[in-house]
PASEBA-1860 file (N, C-alpha, C; in nm, 3 decimals):
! residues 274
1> XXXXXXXX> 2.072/1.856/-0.323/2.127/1.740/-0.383/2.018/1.653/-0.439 ~ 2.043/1.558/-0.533/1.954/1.489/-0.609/1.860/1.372/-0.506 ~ 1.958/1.350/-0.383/1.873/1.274/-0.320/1.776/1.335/-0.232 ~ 1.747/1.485/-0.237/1.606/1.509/-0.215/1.538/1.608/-0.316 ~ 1.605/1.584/-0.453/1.494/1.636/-0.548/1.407/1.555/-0.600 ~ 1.391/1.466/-0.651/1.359/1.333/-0.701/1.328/1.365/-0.880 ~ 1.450/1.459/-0.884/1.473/1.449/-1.006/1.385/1.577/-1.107 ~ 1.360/1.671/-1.050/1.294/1.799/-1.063/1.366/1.884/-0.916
9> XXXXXXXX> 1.401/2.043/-0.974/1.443/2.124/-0.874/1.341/2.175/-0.851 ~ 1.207/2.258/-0.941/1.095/2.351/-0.898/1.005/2.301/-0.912 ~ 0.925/2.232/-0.912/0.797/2.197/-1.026/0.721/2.090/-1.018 ~ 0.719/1.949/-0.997/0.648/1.872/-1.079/0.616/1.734/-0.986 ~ 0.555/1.662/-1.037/0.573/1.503/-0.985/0.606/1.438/-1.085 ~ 0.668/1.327/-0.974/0.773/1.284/-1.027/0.690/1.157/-1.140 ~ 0.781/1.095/-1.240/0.683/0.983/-1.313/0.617/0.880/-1.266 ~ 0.515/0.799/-1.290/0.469/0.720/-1.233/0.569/0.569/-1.254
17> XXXXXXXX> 0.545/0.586/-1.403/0.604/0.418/-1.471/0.507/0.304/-1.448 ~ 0.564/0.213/-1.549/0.445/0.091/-1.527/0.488/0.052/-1.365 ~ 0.346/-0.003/-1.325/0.377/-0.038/-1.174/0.408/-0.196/-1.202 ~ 0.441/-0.233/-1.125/0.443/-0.410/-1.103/0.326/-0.437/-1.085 ~ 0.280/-0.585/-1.083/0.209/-0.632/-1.027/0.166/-0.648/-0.848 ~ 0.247/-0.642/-0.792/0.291/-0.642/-0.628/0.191/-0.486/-0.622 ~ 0.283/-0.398/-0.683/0.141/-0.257/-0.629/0.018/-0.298/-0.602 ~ -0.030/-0.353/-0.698/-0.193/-0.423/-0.729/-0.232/-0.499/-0.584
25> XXXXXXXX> -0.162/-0.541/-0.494/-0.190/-0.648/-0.412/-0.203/-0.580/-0.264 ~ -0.289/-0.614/-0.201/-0.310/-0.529/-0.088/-0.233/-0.514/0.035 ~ -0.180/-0.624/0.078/-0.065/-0.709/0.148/0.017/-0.625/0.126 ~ 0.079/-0.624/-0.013/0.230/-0.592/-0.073/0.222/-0.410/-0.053 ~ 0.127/-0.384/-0.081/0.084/-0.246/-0.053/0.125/-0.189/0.086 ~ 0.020/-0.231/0.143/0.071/-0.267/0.335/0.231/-0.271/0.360 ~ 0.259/-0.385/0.297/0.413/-0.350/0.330/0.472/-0.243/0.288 ~ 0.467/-0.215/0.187/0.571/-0.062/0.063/0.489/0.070/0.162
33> XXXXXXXX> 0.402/0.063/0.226/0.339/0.167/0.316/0.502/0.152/0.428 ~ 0.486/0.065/0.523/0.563/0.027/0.627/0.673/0.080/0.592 ~ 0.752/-0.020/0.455/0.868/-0.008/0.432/0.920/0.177/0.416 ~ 0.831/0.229/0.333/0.851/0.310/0.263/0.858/0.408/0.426 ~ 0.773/0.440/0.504/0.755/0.509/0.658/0.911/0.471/0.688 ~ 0.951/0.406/0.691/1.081/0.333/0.797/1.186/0.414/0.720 ~ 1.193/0.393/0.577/1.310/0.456/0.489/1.306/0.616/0.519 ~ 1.182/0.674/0.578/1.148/0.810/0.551/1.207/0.860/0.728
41> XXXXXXXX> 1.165/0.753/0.798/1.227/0.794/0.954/1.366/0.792/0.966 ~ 1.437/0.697/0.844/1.593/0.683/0.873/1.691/0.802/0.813 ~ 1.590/0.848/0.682/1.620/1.044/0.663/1.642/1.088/0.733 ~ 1.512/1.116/0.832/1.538/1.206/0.922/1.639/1.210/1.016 ~ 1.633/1.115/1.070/1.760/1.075/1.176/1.852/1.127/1.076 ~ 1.894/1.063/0.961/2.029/1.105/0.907/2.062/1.252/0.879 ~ 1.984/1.299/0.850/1.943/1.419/0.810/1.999/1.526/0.933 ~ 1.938/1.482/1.017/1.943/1.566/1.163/2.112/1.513/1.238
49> XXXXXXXX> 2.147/1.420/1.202/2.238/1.389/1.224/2.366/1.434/1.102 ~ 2.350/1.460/1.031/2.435/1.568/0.899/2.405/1.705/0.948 ~ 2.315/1.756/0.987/2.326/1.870/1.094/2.449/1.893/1.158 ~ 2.420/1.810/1.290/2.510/1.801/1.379/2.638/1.763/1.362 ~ 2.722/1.692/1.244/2.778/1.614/1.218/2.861/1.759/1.120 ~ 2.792/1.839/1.073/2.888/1.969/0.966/2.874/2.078/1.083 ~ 2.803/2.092/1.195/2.808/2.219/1.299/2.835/2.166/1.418 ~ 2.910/2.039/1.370/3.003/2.019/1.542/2.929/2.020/1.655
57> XXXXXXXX> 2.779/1.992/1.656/2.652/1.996/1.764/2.581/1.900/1.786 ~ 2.613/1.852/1.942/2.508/1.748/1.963/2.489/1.578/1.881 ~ 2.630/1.528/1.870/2.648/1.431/1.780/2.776/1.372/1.845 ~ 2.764/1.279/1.809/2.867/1.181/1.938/3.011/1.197/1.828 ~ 2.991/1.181/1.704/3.144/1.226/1.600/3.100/1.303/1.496 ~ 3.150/1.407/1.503/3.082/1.541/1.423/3.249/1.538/1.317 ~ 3.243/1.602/1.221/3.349/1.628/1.090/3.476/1.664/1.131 ~ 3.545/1.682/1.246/3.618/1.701/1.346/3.716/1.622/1.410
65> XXXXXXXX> 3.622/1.497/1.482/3.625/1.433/1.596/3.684/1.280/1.503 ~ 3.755/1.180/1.633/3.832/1.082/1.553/3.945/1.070/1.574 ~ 4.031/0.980/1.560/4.154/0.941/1.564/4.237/1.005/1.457 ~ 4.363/1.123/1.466/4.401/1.162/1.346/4.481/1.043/1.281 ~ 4.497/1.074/1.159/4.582/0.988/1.050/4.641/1.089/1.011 ~ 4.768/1.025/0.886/4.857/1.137/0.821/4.705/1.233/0.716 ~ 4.787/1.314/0.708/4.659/1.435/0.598/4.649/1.363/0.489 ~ 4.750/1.278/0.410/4.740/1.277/0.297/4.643/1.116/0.284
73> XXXXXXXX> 4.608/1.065/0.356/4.605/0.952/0.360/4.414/0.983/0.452 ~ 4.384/1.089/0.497/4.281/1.137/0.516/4.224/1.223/0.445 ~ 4.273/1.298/0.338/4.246/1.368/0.228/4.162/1.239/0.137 ~ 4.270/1.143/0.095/4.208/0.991/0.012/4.117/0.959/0.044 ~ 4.066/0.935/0.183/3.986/0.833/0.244/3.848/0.961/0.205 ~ 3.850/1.098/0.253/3.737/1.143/0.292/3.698/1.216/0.134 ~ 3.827/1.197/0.048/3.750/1.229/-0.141/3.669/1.117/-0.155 ~ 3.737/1.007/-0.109/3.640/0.914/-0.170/3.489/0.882/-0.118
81> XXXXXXXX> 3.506/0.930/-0.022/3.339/0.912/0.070/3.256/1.021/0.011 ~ 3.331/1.140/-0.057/3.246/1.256/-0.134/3.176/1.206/-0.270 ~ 3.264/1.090/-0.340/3.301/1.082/-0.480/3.222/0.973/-0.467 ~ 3.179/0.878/-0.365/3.092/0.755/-0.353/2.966/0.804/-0.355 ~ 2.924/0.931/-0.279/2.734/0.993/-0.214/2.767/1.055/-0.375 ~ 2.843/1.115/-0.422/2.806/1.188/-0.578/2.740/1.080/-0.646 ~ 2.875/1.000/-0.710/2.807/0.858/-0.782/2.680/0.780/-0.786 ~ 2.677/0.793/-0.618/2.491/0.694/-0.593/2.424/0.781/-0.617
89> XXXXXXXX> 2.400/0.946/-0.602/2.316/1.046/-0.618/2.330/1.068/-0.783 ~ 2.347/1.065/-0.835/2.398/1.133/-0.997/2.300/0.929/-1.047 ~ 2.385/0.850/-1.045/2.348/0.731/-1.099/2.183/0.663/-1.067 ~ 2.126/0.676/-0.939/2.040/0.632/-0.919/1.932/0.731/-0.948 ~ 1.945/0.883/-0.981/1.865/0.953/-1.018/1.862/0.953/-1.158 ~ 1.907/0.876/-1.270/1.870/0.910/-1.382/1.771/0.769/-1.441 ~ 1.737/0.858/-1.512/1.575/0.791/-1.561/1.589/0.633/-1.607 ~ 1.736/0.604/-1.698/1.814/0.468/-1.729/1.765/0.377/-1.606
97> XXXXXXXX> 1.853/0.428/-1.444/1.854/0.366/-1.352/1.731/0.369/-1.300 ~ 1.608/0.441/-1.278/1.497/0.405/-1.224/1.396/0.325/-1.312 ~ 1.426/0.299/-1.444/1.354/0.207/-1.554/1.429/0.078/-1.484 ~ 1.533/0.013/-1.497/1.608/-0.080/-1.445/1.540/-0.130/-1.332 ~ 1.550/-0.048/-1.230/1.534/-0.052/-1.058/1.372/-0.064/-1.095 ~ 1.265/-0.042/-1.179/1.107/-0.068/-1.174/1.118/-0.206/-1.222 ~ 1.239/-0.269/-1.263/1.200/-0.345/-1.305/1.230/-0.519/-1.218 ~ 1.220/-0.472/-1.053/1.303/-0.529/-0.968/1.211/-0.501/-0.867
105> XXXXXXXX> 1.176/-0.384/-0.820/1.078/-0.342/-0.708/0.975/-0.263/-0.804 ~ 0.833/-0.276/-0.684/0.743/-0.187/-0.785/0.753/-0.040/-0.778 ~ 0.707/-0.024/-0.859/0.783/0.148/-0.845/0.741/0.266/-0.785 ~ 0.607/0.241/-0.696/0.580/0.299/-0.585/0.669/0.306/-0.483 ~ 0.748/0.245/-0.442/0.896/0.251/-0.357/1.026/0.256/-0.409 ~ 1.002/0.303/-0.564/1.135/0.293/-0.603/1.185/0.472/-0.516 ~ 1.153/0.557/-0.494/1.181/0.674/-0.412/1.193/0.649/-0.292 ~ 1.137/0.556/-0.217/1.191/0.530/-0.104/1.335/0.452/-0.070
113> XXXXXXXX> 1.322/0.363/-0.186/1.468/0.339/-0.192/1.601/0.383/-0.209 ~ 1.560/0.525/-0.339/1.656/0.589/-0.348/1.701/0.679/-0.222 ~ 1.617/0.700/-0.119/1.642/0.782/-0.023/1.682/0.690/0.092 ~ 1.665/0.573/0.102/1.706/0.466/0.201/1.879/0.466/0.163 ~ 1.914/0.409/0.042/2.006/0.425/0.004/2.112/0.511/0.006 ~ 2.061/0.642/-0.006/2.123/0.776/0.028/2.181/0.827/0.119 ~ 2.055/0.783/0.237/2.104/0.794/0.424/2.186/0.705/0.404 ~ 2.206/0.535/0.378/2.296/0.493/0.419/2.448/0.526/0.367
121> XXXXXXXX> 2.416/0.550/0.250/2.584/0.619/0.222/2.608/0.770/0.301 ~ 2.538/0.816/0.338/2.570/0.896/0.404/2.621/0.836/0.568 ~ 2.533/0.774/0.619/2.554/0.705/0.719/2.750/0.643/0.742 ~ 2.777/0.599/0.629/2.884/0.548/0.589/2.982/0.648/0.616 ~ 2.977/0.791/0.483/3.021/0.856/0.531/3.072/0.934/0.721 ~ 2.983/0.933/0.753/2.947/0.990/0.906/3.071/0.922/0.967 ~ 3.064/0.763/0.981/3.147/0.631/1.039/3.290/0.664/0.971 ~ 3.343/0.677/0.867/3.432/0.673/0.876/3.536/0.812/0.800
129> XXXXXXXX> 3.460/0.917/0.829/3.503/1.016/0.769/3.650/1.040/0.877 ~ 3.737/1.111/0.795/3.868/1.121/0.860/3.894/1.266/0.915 ~ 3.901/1.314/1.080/3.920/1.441/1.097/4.065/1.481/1.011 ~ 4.064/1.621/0.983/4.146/1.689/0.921/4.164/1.831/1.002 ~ 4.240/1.811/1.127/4.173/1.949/1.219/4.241/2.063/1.183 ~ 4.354/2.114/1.107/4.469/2.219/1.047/4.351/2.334/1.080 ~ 4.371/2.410/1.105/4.224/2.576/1.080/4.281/2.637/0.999 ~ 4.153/2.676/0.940/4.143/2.764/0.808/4.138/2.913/0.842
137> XXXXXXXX> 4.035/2.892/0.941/3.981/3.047/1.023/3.919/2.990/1.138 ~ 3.917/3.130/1.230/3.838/3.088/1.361/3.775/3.211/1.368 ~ 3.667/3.225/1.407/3.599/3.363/1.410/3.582/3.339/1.568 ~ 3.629/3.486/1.616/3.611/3.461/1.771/3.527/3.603/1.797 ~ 3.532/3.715/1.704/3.462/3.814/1.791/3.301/3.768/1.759 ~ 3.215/3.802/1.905/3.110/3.781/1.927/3.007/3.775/1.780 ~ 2.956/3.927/1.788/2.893/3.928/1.660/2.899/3.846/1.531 ~ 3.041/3.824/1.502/3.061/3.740/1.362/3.019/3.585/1.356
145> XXXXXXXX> 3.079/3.579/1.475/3.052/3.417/1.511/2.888/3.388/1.495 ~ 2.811/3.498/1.581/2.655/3.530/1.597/2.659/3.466/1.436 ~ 2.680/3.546/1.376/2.628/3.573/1.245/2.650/3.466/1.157 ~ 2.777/3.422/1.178/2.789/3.291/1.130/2.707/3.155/1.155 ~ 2.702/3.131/1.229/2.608/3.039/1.279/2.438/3.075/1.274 ~ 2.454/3.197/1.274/2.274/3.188/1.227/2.294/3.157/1.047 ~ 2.410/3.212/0.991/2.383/3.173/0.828/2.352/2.986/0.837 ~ 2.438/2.929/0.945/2.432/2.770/0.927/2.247/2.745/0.956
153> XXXXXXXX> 2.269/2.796/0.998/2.075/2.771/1.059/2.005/2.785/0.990 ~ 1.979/2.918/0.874/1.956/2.925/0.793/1.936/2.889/0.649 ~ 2.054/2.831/0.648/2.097/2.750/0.536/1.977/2.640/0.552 ~ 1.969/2.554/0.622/1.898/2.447/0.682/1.779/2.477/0.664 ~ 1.728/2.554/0.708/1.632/2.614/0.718/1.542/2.668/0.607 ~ 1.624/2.762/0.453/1.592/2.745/0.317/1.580/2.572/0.269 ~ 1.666/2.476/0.325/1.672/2.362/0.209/1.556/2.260/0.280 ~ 1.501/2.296/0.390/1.352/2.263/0.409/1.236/2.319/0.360
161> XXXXXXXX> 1.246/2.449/0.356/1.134/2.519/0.328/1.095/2.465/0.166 ~ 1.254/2.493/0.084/1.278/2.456/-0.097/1.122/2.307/-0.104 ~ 1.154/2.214/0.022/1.115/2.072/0.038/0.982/2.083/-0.004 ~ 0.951/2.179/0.102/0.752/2.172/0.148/0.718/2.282/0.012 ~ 0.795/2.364/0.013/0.714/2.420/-0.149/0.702/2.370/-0.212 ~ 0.735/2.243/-0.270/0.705/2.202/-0.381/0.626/2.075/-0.313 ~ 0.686/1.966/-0.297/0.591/1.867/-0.226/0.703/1.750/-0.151 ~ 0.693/1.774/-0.022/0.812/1.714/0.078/0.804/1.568/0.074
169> XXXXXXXX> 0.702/1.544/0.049/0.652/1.422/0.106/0.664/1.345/-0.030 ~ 0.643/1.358/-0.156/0.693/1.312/-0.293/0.815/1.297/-0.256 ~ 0.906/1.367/-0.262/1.065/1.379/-0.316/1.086/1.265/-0.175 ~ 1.018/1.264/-0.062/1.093/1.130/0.014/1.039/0.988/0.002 ~ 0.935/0.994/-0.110/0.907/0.853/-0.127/0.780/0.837/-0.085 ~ 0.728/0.907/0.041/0.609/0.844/0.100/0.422/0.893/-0.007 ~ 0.445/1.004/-0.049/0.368/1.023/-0.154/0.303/0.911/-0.233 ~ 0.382/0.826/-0.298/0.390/0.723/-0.438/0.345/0.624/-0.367
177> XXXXXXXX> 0.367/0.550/-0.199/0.296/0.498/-0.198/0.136/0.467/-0.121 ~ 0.136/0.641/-0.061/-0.036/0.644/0.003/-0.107/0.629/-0.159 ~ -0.064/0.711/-0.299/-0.115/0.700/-0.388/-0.209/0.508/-0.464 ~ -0.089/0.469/-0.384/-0.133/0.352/-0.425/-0.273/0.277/-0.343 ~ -0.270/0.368/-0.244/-0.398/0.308/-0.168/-0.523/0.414/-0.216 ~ -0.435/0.528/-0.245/-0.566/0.626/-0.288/-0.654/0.588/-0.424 ~ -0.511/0.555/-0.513/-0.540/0.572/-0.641/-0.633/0.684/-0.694 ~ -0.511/0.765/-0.719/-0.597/0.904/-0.767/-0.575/0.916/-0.942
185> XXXXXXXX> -0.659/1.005/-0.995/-0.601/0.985/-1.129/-0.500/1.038/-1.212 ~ -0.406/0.996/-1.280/-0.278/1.008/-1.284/-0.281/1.176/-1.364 ~ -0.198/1.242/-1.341/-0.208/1.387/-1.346/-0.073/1.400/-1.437 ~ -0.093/1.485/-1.516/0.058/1.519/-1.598/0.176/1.646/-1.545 ~ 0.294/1.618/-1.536/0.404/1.645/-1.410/0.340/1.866/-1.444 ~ 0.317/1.924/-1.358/0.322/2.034/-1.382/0.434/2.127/-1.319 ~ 0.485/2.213/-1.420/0.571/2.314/-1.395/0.534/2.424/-1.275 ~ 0.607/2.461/-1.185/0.602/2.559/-1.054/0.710/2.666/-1.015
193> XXXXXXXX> 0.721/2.750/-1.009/0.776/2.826/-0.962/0.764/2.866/-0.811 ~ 0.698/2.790/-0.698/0.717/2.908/-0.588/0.785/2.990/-0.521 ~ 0.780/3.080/-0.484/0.854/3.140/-0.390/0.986/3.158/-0.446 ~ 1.066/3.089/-0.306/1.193/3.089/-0.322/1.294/3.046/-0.506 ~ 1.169/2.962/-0.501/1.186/2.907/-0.674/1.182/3.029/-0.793 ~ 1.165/3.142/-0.757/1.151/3.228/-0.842/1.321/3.327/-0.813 ~ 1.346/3.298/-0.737/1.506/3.348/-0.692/1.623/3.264/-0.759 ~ 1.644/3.155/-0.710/1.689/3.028/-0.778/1.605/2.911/-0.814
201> XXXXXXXX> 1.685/2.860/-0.947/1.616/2.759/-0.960/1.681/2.633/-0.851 ~ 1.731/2.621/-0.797/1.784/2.500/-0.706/1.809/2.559/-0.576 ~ 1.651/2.616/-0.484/1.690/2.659/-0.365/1.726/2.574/-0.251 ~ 1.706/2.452/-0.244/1.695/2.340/-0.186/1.885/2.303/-0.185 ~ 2.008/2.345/-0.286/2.125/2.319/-0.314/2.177/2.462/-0.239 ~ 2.099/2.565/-0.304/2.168/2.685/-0.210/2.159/2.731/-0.055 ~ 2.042/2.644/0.038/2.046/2.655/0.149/2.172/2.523/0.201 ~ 2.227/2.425/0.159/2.337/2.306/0.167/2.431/2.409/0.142
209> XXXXXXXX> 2.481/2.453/0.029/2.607/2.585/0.032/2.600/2.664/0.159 ~ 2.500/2.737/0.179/2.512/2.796/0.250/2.598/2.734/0.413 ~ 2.474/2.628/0.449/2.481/2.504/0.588/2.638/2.511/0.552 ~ 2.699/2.424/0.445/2.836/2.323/0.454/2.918/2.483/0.460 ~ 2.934/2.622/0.433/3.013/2.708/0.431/2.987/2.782/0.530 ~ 2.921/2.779/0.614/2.926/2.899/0.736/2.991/2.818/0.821 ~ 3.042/2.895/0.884/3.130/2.794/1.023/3.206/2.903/1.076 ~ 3.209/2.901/1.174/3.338/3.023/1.274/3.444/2.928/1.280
217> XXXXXXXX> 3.428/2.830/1.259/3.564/2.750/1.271/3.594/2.643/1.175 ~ 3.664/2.683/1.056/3.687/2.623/0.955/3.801/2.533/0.934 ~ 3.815/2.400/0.968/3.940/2.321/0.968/3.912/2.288/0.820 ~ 4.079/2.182/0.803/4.077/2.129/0.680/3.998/2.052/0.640 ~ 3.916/1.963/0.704/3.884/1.889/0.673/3.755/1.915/0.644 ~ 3.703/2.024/0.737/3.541/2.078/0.662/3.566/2.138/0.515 ~ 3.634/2.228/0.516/3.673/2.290/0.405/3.689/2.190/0.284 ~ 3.736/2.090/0.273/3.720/1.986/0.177/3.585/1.923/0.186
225> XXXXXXXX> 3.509/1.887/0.288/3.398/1.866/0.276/3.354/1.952/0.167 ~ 3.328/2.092/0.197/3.227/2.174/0.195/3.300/2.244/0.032 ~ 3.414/2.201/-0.012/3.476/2.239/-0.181/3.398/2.065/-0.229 ~ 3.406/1.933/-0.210/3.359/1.851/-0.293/3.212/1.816/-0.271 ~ 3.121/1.873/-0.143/2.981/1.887/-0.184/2.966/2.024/-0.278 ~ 3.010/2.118/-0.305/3.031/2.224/-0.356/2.980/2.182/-0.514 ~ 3.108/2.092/-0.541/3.142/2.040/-0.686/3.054/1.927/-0.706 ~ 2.989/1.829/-0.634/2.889/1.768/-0.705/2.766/1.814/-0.675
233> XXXXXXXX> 2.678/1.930/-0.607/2.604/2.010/-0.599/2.565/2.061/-0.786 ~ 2.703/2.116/-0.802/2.698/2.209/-0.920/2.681/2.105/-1.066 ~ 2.774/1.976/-1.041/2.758/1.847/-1.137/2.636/1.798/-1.099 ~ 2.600/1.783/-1.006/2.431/1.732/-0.977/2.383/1.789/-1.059 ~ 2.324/1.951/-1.005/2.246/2.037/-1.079/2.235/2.014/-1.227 ~ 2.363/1.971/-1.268/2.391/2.020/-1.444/2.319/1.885/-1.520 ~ 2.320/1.789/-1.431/2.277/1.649/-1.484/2.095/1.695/-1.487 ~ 2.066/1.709/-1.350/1.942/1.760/-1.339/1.865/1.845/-1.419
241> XXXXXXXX> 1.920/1.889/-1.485/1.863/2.014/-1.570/1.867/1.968/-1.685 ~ 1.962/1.874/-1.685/1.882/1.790/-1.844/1.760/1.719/-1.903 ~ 1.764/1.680/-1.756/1.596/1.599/-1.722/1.527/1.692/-1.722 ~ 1.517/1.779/-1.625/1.409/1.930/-1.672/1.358/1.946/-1.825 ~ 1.483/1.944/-1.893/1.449/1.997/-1.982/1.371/1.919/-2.099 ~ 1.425/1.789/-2.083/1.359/1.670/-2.159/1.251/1.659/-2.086 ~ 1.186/1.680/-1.975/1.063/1.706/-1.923/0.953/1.818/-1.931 ~ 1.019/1.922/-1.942/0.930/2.054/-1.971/0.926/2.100/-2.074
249> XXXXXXXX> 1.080/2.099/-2.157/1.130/2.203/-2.275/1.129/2.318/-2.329 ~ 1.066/2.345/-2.370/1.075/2.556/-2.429/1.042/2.617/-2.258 ~ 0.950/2.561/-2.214/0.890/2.681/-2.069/1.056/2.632/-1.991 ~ 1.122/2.510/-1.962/1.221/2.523/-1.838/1.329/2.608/-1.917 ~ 1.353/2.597/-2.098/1.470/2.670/-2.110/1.446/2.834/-2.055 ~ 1.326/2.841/-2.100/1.297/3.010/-2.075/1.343/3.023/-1.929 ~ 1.282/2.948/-1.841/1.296/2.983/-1.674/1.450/2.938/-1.647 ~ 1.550/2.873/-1.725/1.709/2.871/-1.723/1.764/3.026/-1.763
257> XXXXXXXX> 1.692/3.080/-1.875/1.729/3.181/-1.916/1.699/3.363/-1.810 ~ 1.595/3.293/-1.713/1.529/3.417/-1.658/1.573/3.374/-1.503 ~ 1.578/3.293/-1.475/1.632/3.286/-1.289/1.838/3.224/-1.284 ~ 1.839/3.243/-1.187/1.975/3.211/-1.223/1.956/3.071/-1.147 ~ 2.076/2.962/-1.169/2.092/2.802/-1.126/2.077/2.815/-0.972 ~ 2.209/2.845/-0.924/2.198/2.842/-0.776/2.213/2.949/-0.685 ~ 2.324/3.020/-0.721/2.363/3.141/-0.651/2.303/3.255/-0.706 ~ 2.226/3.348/-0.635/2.096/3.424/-0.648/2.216/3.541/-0.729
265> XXXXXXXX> 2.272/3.638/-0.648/2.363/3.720/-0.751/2.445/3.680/-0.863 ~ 2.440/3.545/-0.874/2.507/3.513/-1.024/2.456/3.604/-1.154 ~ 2.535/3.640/-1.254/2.509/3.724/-1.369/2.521/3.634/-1.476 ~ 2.577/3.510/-1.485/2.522/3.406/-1.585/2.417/3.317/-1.580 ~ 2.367/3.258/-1.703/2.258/3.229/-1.692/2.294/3.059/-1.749 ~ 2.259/3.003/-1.750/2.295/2.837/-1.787/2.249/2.874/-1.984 ~ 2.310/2.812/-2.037/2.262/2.889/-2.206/2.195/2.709/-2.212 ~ 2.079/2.748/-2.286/1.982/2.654/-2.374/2.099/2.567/-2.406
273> XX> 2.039/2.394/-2.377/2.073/2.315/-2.393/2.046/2.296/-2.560 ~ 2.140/2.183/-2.641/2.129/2.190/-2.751/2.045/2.080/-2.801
END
């Protein structure tokens, strides 16, 4: 999802932009250090807590759990908590909104914000998501279940790794502002392929497919989870790849044309933007 690409799926760092004046100041620095650490610890928690919260583990109200309501009236409530994390993810990642937002905070923390922001709508989500318990499927023989749940692990497990290949610590903000104490000299965004990046271009979206769709026990209400992160995954991506392309151009169309978007056996290829 866009709130941990920072606006590149394989490749690059992210723009600098004019800084404010406040960067310049040593104090203010000090703080956007602090601030920026605190926004990056409340990820994690959230993060680890969206874990537990889609695999029903170790979480005090996991996607499940809750007071039921009528379906139709929990169907409403929990589109809209999908259709709210799309909106802030899609809107605050485009280049419009981070010119705006530099022009308000300095823009060494404008990534920490977007990811502060992110946990908390997610956070939101978490609080008042509506169980939907109907089952879809239950996988009860041993092995499958095995198997299922290691794909959830897994899943998790690719959309970290996607993180540190490219640079973990950029895409959560804290990068932009040690830079400001380093001040290193400003470098132009370079194109990457590693690894997993040479399979899909958005491995970091296909280990989340994977996480939100494995389950031995599929109620309604995951299942809608896991169809409307599905669908702004794929609308993410498509926004994202415009920026790619207005960022790289002839080399990202070629690598649109030669890896596939998300799903590794896909046989289409995204066709050159116009």
């Amino acid at each position: 999802m866009e709130w941990l690409t920072c606006g590149f799926a394989a490749h690059s760092s992210c723009g600098k932009g004019t800084l404010m004046n406040l960067d310049n100041n040593r104090t203010a620095r000090a703080i956007g250090l602090v601030y920026s650490a605190c926004c990056y610890m409340v990820f994690l928690i959230t993060c680890l807590y969206l874990i537990g919260f889609v695999g029903s583990v170790g979480v005090p109200k996991n996607i499940n759990d809750g007071p039921l309501v009528a379906w139709p009236v929990a169907a409403l409530i929990n589109c809209a908590l999908i259709l709210l994390f799309g909106v802030q993810h899609t809107v605050m990642a485009r280049t419009g909104f981070k010119q705006w937002l530099a022009a308000i905070i300095p823009t060494s923390v404008e990534r920490s914000t977007y990811v502060l922001l992110s946990s908390l709508v997610l956070v939101l989500m978490f609080w008042l998501w509506q169980p939907m318990t109907f089952t879809v499927w239950k996988v009860e023989t041993t092995w499958a279940k095995t198997l299922l749940i290691g794909l959830f692990w897994l899943g998790w497990g690719i959309a970290l790794l996607a993180t540190f290949l490219i640079d973990h610590f950029e895409l959560f903000g804290l990068k932009q502002v040690i830079d400001r104490w380093r001040k290193p000299t400003p470098q132009a965004p370079v194109f990457r392929t590693p690894l997993l990046y040479k399979i899909v271009r958005h491995p970091l979206y296909l280990g989340f497919l994977i996480a939100f769709w494995a389950t031995p026990y599929m109620t309604s209400g995951h299942l809608l989870f896991a169809i409307g992160m599905t669908v702004y995954v794929f609308i993410g991506a498509s926004f994202e790849e415009k920026d790619l392309v207005r960022l790289f151009g002839e080399r990202y169309r070629r690598y649109q044309q030669e890896v596939s978007m998300i799903l590794p056996w896909s046989k289409t290829r995204k066709k050159d933007p116009e």
